[in-house]
C-alpha positions as CSV (number, residue, x, y, z in Angstrom):
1,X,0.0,0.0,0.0
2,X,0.9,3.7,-0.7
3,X,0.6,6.2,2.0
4,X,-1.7,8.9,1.0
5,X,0.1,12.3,1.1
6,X,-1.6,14.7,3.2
7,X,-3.5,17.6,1.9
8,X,-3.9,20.5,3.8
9,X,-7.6,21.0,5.2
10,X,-9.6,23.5,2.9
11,X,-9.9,26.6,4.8
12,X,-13.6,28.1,4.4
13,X,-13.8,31.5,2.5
14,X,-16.0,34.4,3.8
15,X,-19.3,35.0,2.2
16,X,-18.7,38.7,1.0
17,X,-21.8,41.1,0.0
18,X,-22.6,41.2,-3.6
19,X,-20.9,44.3,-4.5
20,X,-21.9,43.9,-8.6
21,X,-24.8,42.5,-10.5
22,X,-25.1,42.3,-14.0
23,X,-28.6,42.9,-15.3
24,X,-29.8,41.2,-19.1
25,X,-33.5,42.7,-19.3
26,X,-34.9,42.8,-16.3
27,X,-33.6,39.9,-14.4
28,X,-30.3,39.9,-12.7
29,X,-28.1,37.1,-14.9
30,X,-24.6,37.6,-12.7
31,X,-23.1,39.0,-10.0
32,X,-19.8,39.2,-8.1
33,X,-18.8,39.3,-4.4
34,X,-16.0,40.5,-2.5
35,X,-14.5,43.0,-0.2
36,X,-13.3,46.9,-0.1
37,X,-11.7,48.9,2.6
38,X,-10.4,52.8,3.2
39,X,-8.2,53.7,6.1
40,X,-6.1,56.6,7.0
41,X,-3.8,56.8,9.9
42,X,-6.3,56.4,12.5
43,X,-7.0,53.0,11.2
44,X,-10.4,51.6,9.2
45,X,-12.5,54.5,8.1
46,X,-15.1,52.6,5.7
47,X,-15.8,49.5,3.8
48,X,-17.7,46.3,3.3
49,X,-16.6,42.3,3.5
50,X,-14.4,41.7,5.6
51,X,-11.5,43.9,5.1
52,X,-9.1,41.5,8.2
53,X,-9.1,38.9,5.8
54,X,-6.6,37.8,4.5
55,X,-5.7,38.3,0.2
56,X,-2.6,37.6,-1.8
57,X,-1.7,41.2,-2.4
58,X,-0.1,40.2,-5.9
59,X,1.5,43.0,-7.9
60,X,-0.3,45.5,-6.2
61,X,2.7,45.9,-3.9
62,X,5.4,46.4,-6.5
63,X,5.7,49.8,-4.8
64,X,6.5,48.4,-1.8
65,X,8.7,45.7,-3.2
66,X,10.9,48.5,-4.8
67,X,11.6,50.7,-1.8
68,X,14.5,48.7,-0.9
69,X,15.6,49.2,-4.5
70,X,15.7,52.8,-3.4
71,X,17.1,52.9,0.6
72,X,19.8,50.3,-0.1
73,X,21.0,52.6,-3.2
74,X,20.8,50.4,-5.7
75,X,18.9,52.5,-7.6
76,X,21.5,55.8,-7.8
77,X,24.3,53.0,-8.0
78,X,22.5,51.7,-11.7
79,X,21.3,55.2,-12.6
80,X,17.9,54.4,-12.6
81,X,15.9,57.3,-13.9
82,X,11.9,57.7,-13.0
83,X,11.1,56.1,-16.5
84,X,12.8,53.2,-15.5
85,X,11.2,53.3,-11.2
86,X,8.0,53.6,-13.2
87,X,8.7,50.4,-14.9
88,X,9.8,49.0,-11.3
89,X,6.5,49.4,-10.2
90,X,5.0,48.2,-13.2
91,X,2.2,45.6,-15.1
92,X,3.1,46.8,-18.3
93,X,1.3,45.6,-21.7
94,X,4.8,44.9,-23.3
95,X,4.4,47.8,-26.1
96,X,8.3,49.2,-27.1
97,X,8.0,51.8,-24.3
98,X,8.3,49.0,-21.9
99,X,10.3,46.3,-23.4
100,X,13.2,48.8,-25.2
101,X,13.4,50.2,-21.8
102,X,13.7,47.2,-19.5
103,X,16.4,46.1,-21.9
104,X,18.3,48.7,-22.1
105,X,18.7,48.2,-18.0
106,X,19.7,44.9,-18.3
107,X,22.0,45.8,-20.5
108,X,23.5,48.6,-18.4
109,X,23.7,46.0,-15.2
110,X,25.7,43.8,-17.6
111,X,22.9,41.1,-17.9
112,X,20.4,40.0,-20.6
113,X,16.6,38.6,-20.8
114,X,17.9,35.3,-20.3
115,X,18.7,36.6,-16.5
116,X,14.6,36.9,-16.1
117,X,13.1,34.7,-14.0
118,X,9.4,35.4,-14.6
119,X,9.1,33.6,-18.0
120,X,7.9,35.0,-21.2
121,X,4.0,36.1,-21.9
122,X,2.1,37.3,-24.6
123,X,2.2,40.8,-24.7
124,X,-1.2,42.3,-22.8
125,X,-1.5,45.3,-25.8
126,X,-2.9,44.2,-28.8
127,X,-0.8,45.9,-31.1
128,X,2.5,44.6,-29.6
129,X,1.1,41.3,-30.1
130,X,0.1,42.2,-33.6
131,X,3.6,43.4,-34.1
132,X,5.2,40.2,-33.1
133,X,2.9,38.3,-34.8
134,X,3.9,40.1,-38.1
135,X,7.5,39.3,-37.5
136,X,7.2,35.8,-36.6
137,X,8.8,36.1,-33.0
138,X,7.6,34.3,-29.9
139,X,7.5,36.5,-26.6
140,X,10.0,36.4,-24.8
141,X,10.2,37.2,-20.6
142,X,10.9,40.7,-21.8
143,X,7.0,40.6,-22.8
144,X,5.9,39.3,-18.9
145,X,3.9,42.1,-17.5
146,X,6.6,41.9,-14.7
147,X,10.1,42.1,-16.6
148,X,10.5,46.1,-15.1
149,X,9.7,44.6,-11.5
150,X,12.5,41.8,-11.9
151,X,15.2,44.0,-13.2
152,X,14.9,46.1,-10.4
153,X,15.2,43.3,-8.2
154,X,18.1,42.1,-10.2
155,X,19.5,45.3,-10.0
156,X,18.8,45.0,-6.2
157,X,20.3,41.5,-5.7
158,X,23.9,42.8,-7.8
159,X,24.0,45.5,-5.2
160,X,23.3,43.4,-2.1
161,X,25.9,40.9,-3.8
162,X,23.7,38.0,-4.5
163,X,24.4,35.9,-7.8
164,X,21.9,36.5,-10.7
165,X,20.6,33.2,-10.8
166,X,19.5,33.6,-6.7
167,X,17.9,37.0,-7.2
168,X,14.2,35.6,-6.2
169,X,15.4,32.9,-3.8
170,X,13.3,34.4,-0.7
171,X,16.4,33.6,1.8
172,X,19.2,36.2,-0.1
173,X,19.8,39.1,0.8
174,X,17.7,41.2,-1.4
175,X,14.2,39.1,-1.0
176,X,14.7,39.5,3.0
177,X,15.2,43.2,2.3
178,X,12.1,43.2,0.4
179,X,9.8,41.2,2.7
180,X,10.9,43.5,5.5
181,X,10.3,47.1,3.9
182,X,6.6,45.4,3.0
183,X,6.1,43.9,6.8
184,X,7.2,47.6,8.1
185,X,5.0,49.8,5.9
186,X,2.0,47.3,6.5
187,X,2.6,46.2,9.9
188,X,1.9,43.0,9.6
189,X,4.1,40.4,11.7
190,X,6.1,37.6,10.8
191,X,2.8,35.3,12.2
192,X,0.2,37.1,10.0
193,X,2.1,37.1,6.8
194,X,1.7,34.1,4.6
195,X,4.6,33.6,1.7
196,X,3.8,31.7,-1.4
197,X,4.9,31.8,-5.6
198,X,3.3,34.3,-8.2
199,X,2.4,33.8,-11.6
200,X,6.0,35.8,-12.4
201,X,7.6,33.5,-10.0
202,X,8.5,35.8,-7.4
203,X,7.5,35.5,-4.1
204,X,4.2,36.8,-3.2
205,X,2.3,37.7,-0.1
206,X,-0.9,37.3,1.9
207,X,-2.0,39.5,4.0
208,X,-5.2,41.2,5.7
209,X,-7.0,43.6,3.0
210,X,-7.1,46.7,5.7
211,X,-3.2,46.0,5.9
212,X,-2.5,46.4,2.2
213,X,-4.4,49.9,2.4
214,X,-2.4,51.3,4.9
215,X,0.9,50.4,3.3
216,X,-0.5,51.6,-0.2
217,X,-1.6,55.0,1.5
218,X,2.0,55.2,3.3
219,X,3.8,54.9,0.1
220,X,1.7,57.7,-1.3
221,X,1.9,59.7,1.7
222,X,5.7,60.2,1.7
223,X,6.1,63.9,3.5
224,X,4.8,61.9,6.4
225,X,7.7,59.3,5.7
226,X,11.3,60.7,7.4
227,X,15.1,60.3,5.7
228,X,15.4,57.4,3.3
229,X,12.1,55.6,3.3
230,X,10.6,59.1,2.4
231,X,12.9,60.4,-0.2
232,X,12.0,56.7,-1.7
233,X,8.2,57.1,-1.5
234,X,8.4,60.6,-3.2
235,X,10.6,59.1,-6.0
236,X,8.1,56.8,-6.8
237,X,4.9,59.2,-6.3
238,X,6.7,60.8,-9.0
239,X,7.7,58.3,-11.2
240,X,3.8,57.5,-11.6
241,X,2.7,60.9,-11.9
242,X,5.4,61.6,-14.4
243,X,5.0,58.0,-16.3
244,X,1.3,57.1,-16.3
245,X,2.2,55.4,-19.5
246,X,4.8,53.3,-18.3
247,X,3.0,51.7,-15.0
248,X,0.3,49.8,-17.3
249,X,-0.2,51.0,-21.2
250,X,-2.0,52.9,-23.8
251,X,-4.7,50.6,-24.6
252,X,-7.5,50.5,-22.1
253,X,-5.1,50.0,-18.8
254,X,-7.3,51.4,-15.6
255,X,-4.0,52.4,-14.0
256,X,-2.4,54.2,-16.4
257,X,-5.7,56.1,-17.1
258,X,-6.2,56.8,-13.8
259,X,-3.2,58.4,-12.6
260,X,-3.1,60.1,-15.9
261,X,-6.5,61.5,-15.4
262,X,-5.8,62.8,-11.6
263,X,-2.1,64.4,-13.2
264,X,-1.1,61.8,-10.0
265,X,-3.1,62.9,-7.8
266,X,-4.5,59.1,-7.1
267,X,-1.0,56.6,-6.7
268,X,-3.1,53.0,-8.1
269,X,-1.9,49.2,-9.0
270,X,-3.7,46.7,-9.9
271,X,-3.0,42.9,-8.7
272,X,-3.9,39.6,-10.3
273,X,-7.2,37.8,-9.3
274,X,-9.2,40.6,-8.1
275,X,-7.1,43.1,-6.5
276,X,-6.8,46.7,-6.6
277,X,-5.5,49.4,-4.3
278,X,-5.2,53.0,-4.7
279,X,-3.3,55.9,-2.8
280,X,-4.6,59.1,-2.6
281,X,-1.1,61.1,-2.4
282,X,-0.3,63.8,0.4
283,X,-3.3,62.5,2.5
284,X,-2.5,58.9,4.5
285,X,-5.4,57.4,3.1
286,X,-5.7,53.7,1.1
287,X,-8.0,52.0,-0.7
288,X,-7.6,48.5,-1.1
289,X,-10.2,45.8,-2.6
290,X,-10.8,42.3,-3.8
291,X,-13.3,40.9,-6.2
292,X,-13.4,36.6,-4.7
293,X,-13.9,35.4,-8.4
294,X,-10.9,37.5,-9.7
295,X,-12.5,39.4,-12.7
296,X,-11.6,42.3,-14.1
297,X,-15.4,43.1,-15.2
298,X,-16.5,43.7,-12.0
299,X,-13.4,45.3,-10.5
300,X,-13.4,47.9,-12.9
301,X,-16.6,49.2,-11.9
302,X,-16.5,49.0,-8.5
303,X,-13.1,51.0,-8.6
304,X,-14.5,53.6,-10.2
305,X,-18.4,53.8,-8.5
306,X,-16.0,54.1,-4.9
307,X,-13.9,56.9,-6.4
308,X,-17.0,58.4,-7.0
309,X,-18.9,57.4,-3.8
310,X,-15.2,59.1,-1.9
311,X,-15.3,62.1,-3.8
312,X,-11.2,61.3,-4.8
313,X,-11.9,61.9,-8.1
314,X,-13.5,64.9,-9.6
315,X,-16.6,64.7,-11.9
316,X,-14.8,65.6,-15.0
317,X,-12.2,63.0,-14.3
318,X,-14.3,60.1,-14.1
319,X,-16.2,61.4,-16.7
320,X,-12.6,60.1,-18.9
321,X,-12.4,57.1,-17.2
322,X,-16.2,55.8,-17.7
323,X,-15.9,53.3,-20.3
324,X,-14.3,51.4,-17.5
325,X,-17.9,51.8,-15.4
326,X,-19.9,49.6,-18.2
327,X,-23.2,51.3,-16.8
328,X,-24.7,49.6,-20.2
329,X,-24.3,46.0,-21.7
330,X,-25.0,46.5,-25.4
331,X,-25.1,43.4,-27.8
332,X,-22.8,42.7,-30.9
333,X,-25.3,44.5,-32.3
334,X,-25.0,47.8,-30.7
335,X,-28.6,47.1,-28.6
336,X,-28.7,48.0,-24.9
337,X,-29.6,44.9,-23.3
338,X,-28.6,45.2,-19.6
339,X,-26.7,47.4,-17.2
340,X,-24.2,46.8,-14.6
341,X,-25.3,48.0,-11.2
342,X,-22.4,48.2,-8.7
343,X,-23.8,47.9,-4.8
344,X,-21.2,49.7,-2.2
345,X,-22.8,48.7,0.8
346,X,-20.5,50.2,3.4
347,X,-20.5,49.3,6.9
348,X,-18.1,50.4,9.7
């Protein structure tokens, strides 16, 4: 007989509030649950779900991933110039902007695409992918919505003096440096932060939603920050204000739209499955959120109905930004045959 390995127990998921339905006539045909929060530095302010839950925070906290990048000095060492933090924080599309830039690092830290880690992905813009197409060319890692994040840690890991090929290993040098700036500017302990392996293969993190909004709103809050860890925050405040383009893309990317709407006024970063969080710079307060089935559809929508219902975004602003609201579902057709009705039921 075989021993049966042992699986770990399934761990049951809250039930959040419907927070989106989708209508088709006059019947409600789908809907999606999950959770939002907004703190500011006297804690939890507003939201619905339950915000101590725990989420896997995902690429939403590149920022926070890249301040040691910036406090260790890795950054000034490698000339890194906002265009290039802004890719640092980055889920690019993978249009030239991106990819001719994150090369060009590599080059300059005497290493090559082959050094990437998070393995190649079809470009997210449809004209890059077009454009390879054309050419005949596979995508490379260079093309992985993550390639800016993982030369900055490579950049990182040269400076701490780990080897290349240890650079996301979460015992070096660099990965400990990184898992501690994000346990300090969330404060979440060693005991409430859970560790496992993202879709770029770098280690990702799990952690209570309410947490994720505080560090979000810290980072974009850096006068309140003092000596290194501030001068890093403003750097990247910046960066995004500076190089809305560069943090997402051209074609229909929420982030880049966003921050390029509020002239970065709003510091935001989207995550895989679900996630979003947003800072609203200068004033300590973080928005973080999680749709449980992971769609974009619904996040989308909610993002923008709670800028809205927070007033952190002005009318004319979100009047830019509505196509990403889908108040109407029209057919192939072009015939309005439903709406999308977003529910922020906020509770204290």
């Amino acid at each position: 007989m075989h021993d049966t390995p042992d699986v770990p127990a399934a761990r049951e998921v809250p039930v959040h509030p419907v927070l989106v339905r989708l209508w088709r006539g006059e019947h409600v045909e789908s809907q999606h649950r999950g959770a939002w929060v907004v703190v500011d530095e006297r804690g939890v302010q507003q939201g619905a779900g339950n915000w101590r839950e725990p989420v896997f925070a995902r690429s939403s906290v590149k920022s926070l991933q890249a301040v040691p990048l910036l406090e260790s000095g890795a950054a000034d060492r490698y000339g890194f110039d906002a265009a290039e933090l802004a890719l640092a924080l980055s889920s690019h599309s993978a249009e030239p902007i991106h990819t001719e830039r994150v090369a060009a690092l590599l080059a300059r830290l005497g290493l090559s695409v082959e050094h990437l880690k998070c393995g190649p992905q079809v470009p997210l813009d449809p004209e890059a992918r077009r454009e390879l197409a054309r050419r005949g060319e596979r995508p490379s890692a260079l093309h992985n919505n993550c390639s800016g994040k993982h030369a900055a840690f490579l950049a990182l890991a040269l400076h701490t003096r780990v080897a290349p090929t240890d650079y996301l290993d979460p015992s070096a040098a660099s990965q400990r440096a990184v898992r501690a700036a994000l346990q300090e500017l969330t404060e979440t302990p060693d005991e409430e932060l859970a560790v496992a392996i993202d879709g770029c293969s770098a280690p990702t993190f799990r952690l209570p939603l309410a947490k994720l909004a505080a560090g979000i709103a810290r980072i974009a809050t850096p006068g309140r920050g003092s000596g290194a860890r501030g001068a890093a925050c403003t750097r990247m405040v910046e960066a995004v204000a500076r190089h809305p383009e560069l943090i997402a893309g051209n074609h229909q990317r929420l982030c880049t739209d966003l921050a390029r709407a509020t002239r970065g006024r709003l510091f935001p970063k989207i995550g895989a499955e679900g996630i979003y969080v947003i800072g609203r710079v200068g004033t300590g307060q973080g928005l973080a959120l999680k749709i449980d089935d992971g769609g974009e559809r619904a996040l989308h929508a909610l993002v923008i109905a709670l800028l809205e219902r927070l007033g952190w975004a002005e009318p004319s602003e979100l009047a830019g930004l509505a196509r990403y609201r889908d108040a109407q579902l029209v057919n192939r057709a072009g015939l309005v045959v439903g709406r999308t009705e977003v529910l922020i039921d906020a509770s204290r």
